[in-house]
Backbone bond lengths (Angstrom), bond angles and torsions (degrees), N, CA, C in turn:
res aa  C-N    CA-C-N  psi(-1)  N-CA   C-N-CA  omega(-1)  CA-C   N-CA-C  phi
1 X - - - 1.445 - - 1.527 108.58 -
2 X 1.324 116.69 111.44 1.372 128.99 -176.98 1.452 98.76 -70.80
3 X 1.866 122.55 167.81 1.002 140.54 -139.65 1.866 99.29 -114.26
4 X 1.386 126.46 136.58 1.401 120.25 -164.45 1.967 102.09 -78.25
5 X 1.558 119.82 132.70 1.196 88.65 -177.78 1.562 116.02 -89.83
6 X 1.461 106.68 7.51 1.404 108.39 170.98 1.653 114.20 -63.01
7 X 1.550 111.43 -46.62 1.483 122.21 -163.83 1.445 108.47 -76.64
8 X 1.631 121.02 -16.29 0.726 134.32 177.79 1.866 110.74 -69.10
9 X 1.461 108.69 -65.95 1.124 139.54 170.31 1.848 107.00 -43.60
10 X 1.333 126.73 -18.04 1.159 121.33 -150.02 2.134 78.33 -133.77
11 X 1.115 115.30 -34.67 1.626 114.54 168.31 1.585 111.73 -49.79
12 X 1.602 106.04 -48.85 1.629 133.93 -165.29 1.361 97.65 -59.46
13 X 1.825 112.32 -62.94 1.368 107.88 -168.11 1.627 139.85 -76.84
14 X 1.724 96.59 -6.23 1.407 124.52 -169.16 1.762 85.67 -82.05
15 X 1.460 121.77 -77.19 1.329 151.56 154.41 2.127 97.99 6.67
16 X 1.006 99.04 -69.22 1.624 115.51 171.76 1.631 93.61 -59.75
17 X 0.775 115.36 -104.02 1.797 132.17 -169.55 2.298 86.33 -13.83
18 X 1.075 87.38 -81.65 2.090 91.17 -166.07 1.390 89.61 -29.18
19 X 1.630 131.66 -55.40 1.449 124.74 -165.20 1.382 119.09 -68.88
20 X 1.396 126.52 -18.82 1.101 132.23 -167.85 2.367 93.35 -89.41
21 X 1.195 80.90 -57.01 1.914 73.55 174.61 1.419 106.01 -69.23
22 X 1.287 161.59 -6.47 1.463 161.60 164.98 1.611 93.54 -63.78
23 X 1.264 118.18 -36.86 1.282 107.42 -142.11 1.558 103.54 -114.63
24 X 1.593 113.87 -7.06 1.457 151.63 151.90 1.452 132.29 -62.38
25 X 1.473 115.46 7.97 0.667 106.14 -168.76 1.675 129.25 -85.22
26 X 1.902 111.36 132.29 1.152 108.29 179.69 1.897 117.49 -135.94
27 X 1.441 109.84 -169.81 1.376 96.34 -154.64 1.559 108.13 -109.81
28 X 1.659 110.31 46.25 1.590 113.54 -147.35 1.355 83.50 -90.31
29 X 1.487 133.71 -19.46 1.494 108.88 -160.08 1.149 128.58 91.00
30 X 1.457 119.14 -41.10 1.587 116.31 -168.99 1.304 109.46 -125.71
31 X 1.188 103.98 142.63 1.300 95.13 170.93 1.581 149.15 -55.24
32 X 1.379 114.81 136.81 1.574 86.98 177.48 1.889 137.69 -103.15
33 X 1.079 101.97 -179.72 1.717 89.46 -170.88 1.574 98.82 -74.08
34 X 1.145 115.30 -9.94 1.861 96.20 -176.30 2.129 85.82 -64.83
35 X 1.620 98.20 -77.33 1.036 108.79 171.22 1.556 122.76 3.22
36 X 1.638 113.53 -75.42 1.455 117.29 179.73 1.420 107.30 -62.05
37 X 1.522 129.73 -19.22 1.650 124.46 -161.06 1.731 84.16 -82.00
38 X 1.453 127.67 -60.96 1.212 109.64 176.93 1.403 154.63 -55.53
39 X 1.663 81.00 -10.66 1.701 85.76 175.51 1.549 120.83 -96.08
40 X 1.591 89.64 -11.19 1.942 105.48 172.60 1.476 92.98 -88.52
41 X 0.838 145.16 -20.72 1.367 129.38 -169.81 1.772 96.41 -99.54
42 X 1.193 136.01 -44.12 1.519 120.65 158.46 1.527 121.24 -43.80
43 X 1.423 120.41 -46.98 1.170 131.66 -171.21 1.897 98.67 -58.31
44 X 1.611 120.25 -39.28 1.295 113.36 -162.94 1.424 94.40 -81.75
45 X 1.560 124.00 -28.05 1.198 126.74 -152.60 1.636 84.77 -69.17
46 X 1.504 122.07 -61.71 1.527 137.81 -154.06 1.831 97.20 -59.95
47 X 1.364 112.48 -34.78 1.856 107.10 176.14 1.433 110.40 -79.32
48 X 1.191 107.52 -27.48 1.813 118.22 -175.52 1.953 84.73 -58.26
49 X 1.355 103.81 -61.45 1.179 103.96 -170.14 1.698 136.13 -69.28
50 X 1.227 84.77 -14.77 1.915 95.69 171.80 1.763 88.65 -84.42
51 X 1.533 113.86 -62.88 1.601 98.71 -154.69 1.955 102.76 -38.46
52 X 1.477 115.28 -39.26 1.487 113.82 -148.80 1.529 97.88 -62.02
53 X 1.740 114.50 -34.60 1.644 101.69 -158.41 2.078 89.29 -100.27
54 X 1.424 130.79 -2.58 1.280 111.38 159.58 1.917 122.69 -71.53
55 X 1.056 83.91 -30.17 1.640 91.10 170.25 1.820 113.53 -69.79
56 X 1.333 102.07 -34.02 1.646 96.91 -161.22 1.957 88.93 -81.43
57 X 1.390 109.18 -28.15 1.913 119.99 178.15 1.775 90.40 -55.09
58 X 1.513 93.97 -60.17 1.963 86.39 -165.57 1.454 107.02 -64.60
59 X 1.430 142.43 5.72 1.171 120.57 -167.99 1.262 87.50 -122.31
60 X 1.142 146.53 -21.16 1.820 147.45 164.46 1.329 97.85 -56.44
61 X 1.512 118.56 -71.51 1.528 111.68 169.86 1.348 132.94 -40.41
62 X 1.324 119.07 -30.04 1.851 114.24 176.46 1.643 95.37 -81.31
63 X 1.421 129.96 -30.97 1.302 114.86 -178.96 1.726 115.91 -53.16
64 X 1.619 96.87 -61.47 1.570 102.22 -176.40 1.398 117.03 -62.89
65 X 1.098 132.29 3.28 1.560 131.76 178.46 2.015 104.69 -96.37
């Protein structure tokens, strides 16, 4: 099973973004909106990614029954 080049593409740009705030660092205290855009956009990535392998669990399970 070859590799998605979307998830790939979306690994790459998250990957950049964490390094760019690592490397950002300042003493404002608050958070920022780049900040919150990446962690909502991991959060959709991480449900994108549970829904795909609960579906592929429920469809292994209707086989073996």
């Amino acid at each position: 099973m070859g590799t998605d080049p979307n998830l790939t593409f979306l690994k790459a740009f998250f990957a950049a973004r964490i390094e760019r705030l690592r490397n950002v660092r300042d003493d404002r205290g608050a958070i920022s909106i780049e900040t919150m855009m990446i962690v909502a956009g991991l959060v959709v990535v991480a449900a994108i990614a549970a829904g795909v392998i609960l579906t592929k669990v429920n469809e292994k399970a209707k086989e073996i029954k």
